[in-house]
Structures are given as C-alpha cells and as structure tokens.
Short mmCIF file of the C-alpha atoms (twelve columns), coordinates in Angstrom:
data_MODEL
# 
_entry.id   MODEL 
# 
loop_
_atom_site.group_PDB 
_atom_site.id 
_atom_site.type_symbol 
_atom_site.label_atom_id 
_atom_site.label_alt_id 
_atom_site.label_comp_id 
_atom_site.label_asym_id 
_atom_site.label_seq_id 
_atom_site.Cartn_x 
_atom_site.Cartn_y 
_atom_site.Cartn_z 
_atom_site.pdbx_PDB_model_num 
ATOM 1  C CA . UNK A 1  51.427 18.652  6.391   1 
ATOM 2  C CA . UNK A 2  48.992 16.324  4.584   1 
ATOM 3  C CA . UNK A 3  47.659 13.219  5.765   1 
ATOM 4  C CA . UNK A 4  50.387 10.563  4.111   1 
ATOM 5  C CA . UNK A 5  53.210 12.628  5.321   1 
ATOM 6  C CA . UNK A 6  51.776 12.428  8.798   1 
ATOM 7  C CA . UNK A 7  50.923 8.994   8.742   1 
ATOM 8  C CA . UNK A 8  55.238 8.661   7.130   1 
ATOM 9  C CA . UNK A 9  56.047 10.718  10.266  1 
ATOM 10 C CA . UNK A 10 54.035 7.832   12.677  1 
ATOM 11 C CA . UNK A 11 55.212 5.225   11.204  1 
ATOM 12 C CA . UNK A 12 58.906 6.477   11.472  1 
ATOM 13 C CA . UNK A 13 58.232 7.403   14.952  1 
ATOM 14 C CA . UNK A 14 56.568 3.863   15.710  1 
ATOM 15 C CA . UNK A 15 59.474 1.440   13.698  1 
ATOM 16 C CA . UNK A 16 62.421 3.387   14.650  1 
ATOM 17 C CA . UNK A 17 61.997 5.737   17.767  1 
ATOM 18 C CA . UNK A 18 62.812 8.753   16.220  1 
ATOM 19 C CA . UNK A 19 61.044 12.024  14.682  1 
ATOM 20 C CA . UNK A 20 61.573 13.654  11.690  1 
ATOM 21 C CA . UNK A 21 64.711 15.136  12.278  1 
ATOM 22 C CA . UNK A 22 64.440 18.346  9.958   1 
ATOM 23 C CA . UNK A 23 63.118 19.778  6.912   1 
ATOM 24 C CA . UNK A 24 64.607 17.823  4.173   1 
ATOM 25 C CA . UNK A 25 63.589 15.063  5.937   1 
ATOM 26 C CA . UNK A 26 59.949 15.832  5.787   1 
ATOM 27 C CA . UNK A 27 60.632 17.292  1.923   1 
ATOM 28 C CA . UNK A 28 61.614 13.800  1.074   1 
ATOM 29 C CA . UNK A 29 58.847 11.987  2.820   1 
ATOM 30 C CA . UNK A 30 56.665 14.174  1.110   1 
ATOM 31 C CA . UNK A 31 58.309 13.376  -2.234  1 
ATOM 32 C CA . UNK A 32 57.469 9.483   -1.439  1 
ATOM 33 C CA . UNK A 33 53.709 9.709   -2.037  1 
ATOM 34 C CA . UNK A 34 54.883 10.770  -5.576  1 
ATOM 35 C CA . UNK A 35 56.648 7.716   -5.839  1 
ATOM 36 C CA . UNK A 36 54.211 5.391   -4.314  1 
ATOM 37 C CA . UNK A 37 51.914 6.970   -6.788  1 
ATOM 38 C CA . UNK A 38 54.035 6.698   -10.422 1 
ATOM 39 C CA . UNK A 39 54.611 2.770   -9.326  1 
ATOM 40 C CA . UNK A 40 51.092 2.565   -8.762  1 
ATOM 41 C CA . UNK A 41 49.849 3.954   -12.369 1 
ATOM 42 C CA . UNK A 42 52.581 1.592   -13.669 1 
ATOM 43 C CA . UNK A 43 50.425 -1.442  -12.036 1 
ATOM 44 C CA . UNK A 44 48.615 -3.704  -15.239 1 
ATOM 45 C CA . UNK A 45 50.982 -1.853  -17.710 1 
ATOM 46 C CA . UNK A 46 53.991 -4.075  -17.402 1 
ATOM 47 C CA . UNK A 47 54.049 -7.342  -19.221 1 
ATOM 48 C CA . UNK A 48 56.169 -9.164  -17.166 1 
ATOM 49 C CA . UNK A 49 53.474 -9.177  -14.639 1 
ATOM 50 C CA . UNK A 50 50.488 -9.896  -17.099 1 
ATOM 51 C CA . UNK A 51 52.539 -13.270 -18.535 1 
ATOM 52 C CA . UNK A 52 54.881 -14.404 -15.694 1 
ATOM 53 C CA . UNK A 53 53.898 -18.111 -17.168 1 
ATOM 54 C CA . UNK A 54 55.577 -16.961 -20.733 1 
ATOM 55 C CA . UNK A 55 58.528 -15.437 -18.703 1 
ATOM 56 C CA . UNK A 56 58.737 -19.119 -16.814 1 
ATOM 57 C CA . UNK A 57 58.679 -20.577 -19.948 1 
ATOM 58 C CA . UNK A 58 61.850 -18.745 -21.756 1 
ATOM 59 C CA . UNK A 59 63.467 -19.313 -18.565 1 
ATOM 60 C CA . UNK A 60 63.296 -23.587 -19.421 1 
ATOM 61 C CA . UNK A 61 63.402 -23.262 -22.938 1 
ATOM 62 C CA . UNK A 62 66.702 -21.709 -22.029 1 
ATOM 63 C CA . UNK A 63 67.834 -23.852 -19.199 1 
ATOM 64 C CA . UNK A 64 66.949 -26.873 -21.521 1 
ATOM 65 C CA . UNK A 65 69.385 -25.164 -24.288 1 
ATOM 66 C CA . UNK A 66 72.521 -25.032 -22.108 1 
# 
C-alpha cells in the first residue's frame, strides 16, 4: 500500500472511527489519487476560473435584461 492510500486509511480512521473495512474499499481509495490527480492537471485549463470577472459580468448583463 502506497503512501496516499495509507495516509486515506488515517484519515478515515481519524474522522470516522472506523478501518478500511475490505478490499474494495482500499481498491477505491486507491482509485482516488487518480482522481485527485486528473482534477489537478485540469487546474489553469478551465476558463471559467481564468475570467470569473467576465462570467460576473454575463451574469448582470443578463439580470439587467430580464
């Protein structure tokens, strides 16, 4: 078991009391630092979070409309 699943394991442990309680449930802790990872290369790419202020602006242009 790598280092992120063990520190998933801790973490569970700490929050909630409990342990791992079988081998699916370590498979998809596992699968998380995949997750964490694909949002994390995503991070600069989306617009929405490189112009919020042109987002905030559609969103009164629009309100003003109605």
């Amino acid at each position: 078991m790598g280092a992120f699943e063990t520190s998933i394991e801790a973490t569970i442990s700490r929050w909630f009391g409990i342990d791992p309680p079988n081998d699916p449930g370590r498979r998809l802790a596992a699968e998380l630092a995949g997750t964490i990872e694909a949002f994390e290369a995503l991070r600069g790419t989306l617009v929405f979070e490189d112009e919020p202020s042109s987002f905030e602006a559609a969103l009164q242009a629009t309100k003003e409309a109605v």
